[in-house]
C-alpha positions in Angstrom: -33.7 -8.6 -84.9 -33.9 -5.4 -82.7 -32.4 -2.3 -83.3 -32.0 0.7 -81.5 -34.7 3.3 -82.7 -34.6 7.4 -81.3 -38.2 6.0 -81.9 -40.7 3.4 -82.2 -41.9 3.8 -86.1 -45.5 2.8 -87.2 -45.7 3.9 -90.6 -48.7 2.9 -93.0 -49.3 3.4 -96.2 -53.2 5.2 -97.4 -54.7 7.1 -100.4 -54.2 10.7 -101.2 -57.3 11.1 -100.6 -57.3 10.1 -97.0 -54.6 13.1 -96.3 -57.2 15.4 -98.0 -60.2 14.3 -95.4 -58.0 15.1 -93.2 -58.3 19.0 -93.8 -60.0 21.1 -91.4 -61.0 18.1 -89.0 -58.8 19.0 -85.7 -56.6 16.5 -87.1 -53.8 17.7 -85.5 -49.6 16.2 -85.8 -48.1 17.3 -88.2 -48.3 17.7 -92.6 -45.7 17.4 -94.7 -45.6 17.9 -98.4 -42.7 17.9 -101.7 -42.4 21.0 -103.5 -39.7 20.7 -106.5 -37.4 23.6 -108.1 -39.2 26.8 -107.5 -41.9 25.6 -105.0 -43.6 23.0 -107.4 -46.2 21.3 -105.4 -48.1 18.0 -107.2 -51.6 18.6 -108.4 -53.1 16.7 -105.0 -50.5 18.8 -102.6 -52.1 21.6 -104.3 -55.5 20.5 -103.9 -55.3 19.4 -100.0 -53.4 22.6 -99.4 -56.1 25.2 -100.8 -55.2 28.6 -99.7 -52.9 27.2 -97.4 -50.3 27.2 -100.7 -50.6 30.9 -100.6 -49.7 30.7 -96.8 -46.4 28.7 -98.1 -45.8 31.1 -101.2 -44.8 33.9 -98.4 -43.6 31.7 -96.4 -41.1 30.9 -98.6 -40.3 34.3 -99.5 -39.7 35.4 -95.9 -37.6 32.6 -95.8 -35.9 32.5 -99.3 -37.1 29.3 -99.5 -37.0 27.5 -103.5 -37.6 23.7 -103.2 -34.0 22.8 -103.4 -33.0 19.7 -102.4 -31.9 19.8 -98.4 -34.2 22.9 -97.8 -37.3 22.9 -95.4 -39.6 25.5 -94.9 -41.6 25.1 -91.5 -44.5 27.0 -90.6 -46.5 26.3 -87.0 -50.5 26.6 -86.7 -51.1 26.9 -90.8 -54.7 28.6 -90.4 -57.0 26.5 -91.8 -55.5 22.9 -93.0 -56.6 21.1 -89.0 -52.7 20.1 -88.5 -50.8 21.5 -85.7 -47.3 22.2 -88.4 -46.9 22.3 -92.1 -43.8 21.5 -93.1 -42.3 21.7 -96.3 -39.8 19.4 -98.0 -37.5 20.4 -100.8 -36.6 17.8 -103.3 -35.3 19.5 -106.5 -32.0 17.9 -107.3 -29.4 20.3 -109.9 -28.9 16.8 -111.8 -30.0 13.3 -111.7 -33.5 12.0 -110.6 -34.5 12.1 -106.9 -32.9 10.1 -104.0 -36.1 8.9 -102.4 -34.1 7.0 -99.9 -32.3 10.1 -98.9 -35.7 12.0 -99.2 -36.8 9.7 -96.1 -33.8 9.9 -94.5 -34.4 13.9 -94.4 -37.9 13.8 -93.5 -37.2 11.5 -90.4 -34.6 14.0 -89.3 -37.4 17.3 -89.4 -40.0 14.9 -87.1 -38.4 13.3 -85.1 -39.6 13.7 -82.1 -43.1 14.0 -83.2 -46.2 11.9 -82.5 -48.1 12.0 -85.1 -47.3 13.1 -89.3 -49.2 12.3 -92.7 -47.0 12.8 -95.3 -48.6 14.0 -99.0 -46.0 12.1 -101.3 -47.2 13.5 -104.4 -44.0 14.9 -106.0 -44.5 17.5 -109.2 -43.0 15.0 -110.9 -44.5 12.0 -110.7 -41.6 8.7 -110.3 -42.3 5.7 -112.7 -42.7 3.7 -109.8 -44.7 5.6 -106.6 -45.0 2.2 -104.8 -41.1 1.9 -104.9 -40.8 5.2 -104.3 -43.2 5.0 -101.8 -41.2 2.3 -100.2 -37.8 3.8 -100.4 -39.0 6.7 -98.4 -40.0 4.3 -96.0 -37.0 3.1 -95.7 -34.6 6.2 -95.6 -37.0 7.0 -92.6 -35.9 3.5 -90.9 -32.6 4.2 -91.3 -32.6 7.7 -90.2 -34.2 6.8 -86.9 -31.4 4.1 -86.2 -29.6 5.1 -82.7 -27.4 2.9 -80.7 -27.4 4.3 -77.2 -28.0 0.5 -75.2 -25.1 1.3 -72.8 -26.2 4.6 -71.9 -27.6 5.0 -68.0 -27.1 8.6 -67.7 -28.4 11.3 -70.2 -28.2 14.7 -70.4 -31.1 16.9 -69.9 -32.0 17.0 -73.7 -31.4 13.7 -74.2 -34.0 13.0 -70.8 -36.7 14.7 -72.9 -36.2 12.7 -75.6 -36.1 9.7 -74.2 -39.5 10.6 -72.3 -40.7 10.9 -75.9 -38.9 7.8 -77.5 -40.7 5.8 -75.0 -43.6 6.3 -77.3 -44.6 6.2 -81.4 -44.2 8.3 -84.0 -47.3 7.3 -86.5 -46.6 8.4 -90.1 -49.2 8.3 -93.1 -47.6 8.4 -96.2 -50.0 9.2 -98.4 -50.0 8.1 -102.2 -51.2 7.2 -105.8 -51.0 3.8 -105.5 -50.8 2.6 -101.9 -51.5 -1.3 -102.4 -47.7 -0.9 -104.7 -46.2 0.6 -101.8 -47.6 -2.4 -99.2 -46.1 -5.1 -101.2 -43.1 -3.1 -102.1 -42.4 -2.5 -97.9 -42.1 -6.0 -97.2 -38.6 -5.6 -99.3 -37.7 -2.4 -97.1 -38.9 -3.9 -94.1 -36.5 -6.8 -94.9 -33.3 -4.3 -95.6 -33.8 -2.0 -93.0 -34.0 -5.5 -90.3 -31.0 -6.7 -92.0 -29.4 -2.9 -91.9 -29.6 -2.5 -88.3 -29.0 -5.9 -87.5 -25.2 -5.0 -89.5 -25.1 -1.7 -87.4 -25.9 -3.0 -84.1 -22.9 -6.0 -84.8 -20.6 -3.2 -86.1 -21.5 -0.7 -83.2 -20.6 -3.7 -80.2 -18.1 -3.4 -77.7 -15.5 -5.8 -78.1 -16.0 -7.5 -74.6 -19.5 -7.9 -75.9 -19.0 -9.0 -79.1 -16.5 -11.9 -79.5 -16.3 -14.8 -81.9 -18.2 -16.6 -80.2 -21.0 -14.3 -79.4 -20.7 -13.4 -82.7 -21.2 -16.9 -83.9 -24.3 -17.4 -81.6 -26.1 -14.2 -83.0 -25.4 -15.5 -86.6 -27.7 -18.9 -85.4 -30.6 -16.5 -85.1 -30.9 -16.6 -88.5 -32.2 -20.0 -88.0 -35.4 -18.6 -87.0 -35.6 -17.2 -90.8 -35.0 -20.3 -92.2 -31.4 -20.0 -92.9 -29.3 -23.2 -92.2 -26.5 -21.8 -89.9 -23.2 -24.2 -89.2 -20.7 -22.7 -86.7 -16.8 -24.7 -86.9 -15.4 -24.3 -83.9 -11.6 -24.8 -83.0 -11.2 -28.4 -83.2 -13.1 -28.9 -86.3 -10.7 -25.8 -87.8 -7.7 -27.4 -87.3 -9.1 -30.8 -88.6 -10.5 -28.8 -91.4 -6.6 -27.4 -92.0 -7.3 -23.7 -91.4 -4.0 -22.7 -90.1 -3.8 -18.8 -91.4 -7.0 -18.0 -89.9 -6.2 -20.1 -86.7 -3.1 -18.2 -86.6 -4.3 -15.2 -86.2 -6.3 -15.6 -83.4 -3.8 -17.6 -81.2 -3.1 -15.1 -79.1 -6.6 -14.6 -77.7 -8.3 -16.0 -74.7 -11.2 -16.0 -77.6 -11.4 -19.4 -79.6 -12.1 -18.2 -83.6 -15.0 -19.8 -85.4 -16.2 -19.8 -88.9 -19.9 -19.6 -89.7 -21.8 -21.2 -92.7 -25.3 -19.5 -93.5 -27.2 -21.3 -96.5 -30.2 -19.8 -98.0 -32.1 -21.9 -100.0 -34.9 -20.2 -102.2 -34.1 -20.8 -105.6 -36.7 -22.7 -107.2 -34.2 -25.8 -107.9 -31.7 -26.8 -105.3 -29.1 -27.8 -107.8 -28.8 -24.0 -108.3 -25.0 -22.6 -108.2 -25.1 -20.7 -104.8 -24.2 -17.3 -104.8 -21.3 -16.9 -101.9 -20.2 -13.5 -99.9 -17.6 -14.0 -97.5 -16.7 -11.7 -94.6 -13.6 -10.6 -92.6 -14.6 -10.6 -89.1 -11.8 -9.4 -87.0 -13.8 -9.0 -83.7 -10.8 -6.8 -82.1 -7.8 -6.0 -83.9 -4.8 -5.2 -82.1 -2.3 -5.8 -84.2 -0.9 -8.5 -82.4 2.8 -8.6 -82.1 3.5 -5.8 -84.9 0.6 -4.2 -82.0 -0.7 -0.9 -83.3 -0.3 2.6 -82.0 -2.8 3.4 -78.6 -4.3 6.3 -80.4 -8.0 5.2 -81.9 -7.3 2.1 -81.0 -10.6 1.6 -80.0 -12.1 1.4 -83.5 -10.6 -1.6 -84.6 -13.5 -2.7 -82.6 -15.5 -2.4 -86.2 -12.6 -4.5 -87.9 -15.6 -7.1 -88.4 -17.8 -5.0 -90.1 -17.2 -6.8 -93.5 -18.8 -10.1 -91.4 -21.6 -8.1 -90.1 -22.8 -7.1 -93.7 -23.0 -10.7 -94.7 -24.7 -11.3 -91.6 -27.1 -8.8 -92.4 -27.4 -9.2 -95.8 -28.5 -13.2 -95.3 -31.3 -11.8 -92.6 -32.3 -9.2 -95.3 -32.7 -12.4 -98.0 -34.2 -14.6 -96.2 -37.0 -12.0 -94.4 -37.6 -11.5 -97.8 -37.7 -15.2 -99.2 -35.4 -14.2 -102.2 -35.4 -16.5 -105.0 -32.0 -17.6 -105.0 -29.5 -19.5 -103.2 -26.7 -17.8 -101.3 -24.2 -18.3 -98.8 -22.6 -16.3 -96.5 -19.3 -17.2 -94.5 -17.5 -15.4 -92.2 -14.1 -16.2 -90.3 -14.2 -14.7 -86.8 -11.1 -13.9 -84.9 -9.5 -11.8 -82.2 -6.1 -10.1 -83.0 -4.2 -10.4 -79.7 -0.3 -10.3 -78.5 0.2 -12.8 -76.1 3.3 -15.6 -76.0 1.0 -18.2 -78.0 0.4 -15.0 -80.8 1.8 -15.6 -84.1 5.4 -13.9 -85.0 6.5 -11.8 -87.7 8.9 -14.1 -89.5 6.1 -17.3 -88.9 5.8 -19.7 -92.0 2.0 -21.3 -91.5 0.7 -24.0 -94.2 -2.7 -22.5 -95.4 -5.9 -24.7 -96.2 -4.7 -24.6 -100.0 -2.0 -26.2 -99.1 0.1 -23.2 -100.2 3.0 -22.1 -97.3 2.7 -18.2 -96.0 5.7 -16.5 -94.8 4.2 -13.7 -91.7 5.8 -10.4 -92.4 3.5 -8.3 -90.4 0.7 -9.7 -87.7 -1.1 -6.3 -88.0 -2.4 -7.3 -92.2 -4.1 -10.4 -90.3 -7.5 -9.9 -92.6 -6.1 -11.2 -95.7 -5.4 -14.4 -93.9 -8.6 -15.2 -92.5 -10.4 -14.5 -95.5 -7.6 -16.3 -97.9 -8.9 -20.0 -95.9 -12.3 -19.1 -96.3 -12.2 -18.1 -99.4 -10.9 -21.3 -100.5 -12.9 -23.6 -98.3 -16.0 -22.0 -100.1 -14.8 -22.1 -103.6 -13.9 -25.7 -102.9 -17.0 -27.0 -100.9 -19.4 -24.9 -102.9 -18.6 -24.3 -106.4 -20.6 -21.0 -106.0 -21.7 -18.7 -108.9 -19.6 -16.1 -107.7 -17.7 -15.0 -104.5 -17.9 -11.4 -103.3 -16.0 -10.8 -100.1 -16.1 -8.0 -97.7 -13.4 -6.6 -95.6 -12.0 -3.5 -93.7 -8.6 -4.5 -95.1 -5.8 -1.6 -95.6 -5.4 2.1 -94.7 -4.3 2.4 -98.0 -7.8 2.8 -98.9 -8.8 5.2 -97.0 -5.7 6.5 -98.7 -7.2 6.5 -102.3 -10.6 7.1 -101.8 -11.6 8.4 -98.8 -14.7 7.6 -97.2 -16.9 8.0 -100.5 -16.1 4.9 -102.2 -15.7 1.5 -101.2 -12.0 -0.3 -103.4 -13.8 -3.0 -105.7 -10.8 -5.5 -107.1 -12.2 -8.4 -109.0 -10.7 -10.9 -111.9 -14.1 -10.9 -113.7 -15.7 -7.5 -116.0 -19.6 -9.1 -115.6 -19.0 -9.1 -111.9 -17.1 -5.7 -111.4 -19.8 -4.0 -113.7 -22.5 -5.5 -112.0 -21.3 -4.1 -108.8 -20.8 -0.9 -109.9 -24.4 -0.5 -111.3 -25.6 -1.4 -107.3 -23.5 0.9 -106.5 -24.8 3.5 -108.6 -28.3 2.9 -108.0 -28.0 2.2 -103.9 -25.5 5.0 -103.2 -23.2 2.6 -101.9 -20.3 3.6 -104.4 -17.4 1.4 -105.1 -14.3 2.3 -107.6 -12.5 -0.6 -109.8 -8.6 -0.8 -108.4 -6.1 -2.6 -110.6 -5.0 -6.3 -110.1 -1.9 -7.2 -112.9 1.2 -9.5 -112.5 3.5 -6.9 -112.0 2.0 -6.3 -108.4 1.5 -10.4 -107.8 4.9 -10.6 -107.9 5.6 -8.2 -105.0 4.3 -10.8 -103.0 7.1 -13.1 -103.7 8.9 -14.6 -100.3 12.3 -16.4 -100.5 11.1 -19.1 -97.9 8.0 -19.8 -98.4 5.3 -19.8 -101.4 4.7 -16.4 -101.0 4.7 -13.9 -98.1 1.2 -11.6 -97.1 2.4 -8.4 -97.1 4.0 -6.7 -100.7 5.9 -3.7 -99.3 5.0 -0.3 -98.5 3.6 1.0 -102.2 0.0 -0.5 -103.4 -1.1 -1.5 -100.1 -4.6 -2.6 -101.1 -3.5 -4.0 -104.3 -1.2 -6.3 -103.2 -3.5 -7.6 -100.3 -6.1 -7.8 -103.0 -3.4 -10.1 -105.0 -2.7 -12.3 -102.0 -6.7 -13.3 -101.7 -6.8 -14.0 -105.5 -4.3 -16.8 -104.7 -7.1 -18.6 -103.3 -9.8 -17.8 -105.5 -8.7 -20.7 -107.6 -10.3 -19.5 -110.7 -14.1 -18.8 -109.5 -15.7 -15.3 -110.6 -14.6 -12.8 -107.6 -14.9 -9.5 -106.2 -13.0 -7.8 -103.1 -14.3 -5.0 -101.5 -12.4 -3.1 -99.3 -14.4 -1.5 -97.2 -12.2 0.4 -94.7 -13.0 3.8 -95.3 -17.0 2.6 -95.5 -17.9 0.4 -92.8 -17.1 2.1 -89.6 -16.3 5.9 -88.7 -19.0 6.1 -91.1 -19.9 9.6 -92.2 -23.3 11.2 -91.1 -25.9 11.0 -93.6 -29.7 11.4 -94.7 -30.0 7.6 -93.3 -27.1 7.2 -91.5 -26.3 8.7 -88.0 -24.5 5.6 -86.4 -20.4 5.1 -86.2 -21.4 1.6 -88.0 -23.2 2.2 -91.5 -24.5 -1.0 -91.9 -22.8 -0.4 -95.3 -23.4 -3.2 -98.3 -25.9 -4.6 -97.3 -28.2 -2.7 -99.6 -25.7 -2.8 -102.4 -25.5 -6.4 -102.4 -29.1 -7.4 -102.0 -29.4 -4.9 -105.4 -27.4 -6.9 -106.8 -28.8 -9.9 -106.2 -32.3 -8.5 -107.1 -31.3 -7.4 -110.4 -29.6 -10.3 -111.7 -29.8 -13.5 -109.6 -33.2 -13.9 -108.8 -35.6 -15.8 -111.2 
């Protein structure tokens, strides 16, 4: 899939002893090299420096410069090392080992615009794994240089020169111990960071662009990977009996679809499926209950829960995972119109279970409830994980730092949590009990979709239970997470492309075999 890069990236992996023939050869570009806490260079930085680590010693003091973590010490013409810059990368964290991702991420933002770099990745303290390491460094830079800017015709000056220099490639030579490690490690970065900005690039859309059907046809490129891709439109919805979701999209001139994406690559194909389901709200306005004009225009990214599973089925299948997954994802628009649904509506879902509308603005939780089913039912997956920008409430509770995780299984939530640990895509375990089920109780109909103003998220977390039937589940609320993203080491973009990297971690560290 392509992306939107500040820059073309040609990044290759050599020997450390490659960087060192570079020395005093007019090599030119530019050299970058680790130093930990108090400007700990490895023993090959050291070497490939020579007296050129004396040059950075006063450097650093001119510049109070101590290998922290987020500090960079640059210094232009070095006398003697053959490159044009030497810049200097702190990566000595006050706790915890070091975030290679980030690392990457950081680099990428220091050379940017710059044509040619060879980067020394010889930390003081050597990683267990340099390939992955390596590889994750790789990656951060692939992320960092993510920029959406396809509707732009007019730049300003600045961004003129930079897109003189955009038009051509930034080479990069990471240089390590064990370069054949970090090869075969890439081809799983190269595989995340395609199925990362293809999740970005969904997310970051405009609405007139990015519709349920367009949306639909840009999930069928998958096929090209291998991944079987069944779109229902309309007709075979309402066959099918998905009312809730159908409801919710009445109102628009858009027809709603569902999309099926199987990918097989377990070794046997009578292995349980894994199954992520995502809410893909393509524009929400809130319908009838329509929201307030102010920002407005970010509901645009109310489909970034669908985008993730998009991505996260590229990412899987460019990297022929051993295992089989599916991803489905409901695709509506929210619209008020005379045909839109009503607050005060009783709809019959695919359960069979009757829905009393309280407010056309929590529409999410009733696309995913008929997909949710219709995949527990058809499927009999493993698991279900489901992805959604659900409730304000989140935002509420956690902010933009976590990600709400509700789940009816420990293995599952804990499992989770670890990804989320290791990938720096956080999530925090919110509460499901009866007390809040019952909140949802309606006095004409099974149950209504909306508890009441208190435990926003719970409550829509309880509703999608109801249609779990049993099966190992995880919601994830990713509201504060998946749009309006906050900038990063790897992120620059409104959409994050967030999960994608959480759940393939998951999947890697349990599920494949």
């Amino acid at each position: 899939m392509a992306g939107q890069m500040a820059r073309q990236l040609q990044i290759e992996f050599t020997a450390l002893k490659d960087a060192g023939a570079r020395k005093g050869r007019g090599a030119g570009g530019t050299l970058v090299v680790l130093a930990g806490s108090d400007l700990a260079l490895g023993a090959e930085t050291r070497r490939i420096l020579g007296t050129g680590a004396d040059l950075v010693k006063r450097a650093a003091a001119t510049a109070k410069f101590q290998g922290q973590s987020g500090q960079s010490l640059d210094i232009l013409s070095p006398a003697g090392l053959g490159f044009d810059r030497l810049l200097v990368i702190g990566m000595a964290k006050k706790e915890g080992a070091p975030d290679f991702l980030s690392l990457g991420g950081a680099i990428m933002g220091k050379i940017d615009s710059i044509a040619q770099v060879t980067l020394v990745f010889d930390p003081a303290e050597t990683p267990s794994d340099v390939g992955r390491a390596g590889a994750d460094v790789m990656l951060g830079m692939k992320l960092r240089a993510y920029k959406f800017d396809l509707y732009k015709t007019k730049k300003k000056d600045d961004d003129d020169k930079s897109s003189s220099k955009a038009a051509g490639k930034t080479q990069i030579a990471i240089a390590l111990s064990d370069p054949a490690s970090a090869k075969r490690e890439a081809k799983r970065a190269e595989a995340l960071a395609d199925g990362i900005t293809l999740a970005r690039n969904l997310v970051n859309e405009p609405p007139n662009v990015l519709f349920p059907a367009s949306f639909a046809q840009r999930a069928k490129e998958l096929q090209k990977l291998g991944v079987e891709v069944q779109v229902l439109d309309e007709k075979a919805l309402h066959k099918l009996g998905f009312r809730m979701l159908l409801g919710v999209g009445q109102g628009s001139d858009h027809e709603s679809k569902v999309v099926i994406m199987r990918w097989n690559g377990a070794k046997s194909a009578k292995s349980k499926p894994l199954a992520f389901v995502g809410k893909g709200v393509c524009f929400d306005s809130g319908g009838i209950s329509i929201k307030p004009a102010a920002s407005m225009e970010d509901m645009k990214g109310d489909m970034a829960g669908a985008a993730c599973v998009v991505g996260l089925m590229h990412a899987l299948a460019a990297r022929k995972a051993k295992v089989n997954a599916i991803g489905a994802i409901g695709l509506v628009e929210n619209m008020p119109d005379g045909k839109a649904q009503r607050p005060g509506d009783i709809v019959t879902s695919l359960s069979g279970q009757t829905v009393e509308i309280i407010n056309t603005d929590a529409e999410g939780r009733l696309v995913l409830g008929d997909v949710l089913w219709y995949v527990q039912d058809k499927y009999k997956p493993q698991f279900m994980v489901n992805l959604a920008t659900l409730t304000g409430a989140i935002l509420v509770a956690l902010g933009t730092e976590h990600a709400g995780l509700f789940s009816n299984n420990d293995e599952l939530s804990a499992r989770l949590t670890d990804a989320g640990l290791a990938t720096g895509e956080k999530i925090w375990r919110m509460p499901l009990g009866p007390a809040y089920d019952k909140l949802l109780d309606s006095k004409f109909a099974d149950m209504k979709h909306v508890g009441g103003r208190f435990a926003g998220s719970i409550t829509a977390a309880q509703f999608l239970q109801r249609f779990v039937n049993g099966v190992p589940w995880a919601h994830l609320d990713i509201a504060g997470t998946g749009m309006s993203s906050p900038s990063s080491d790897i992120n620059q973009s409104w959409g994050s492309g967030w999960g994608v990297r959480l759940l393939d971690r998951l999947i890697s560290d349990h599920y494949e075999g």
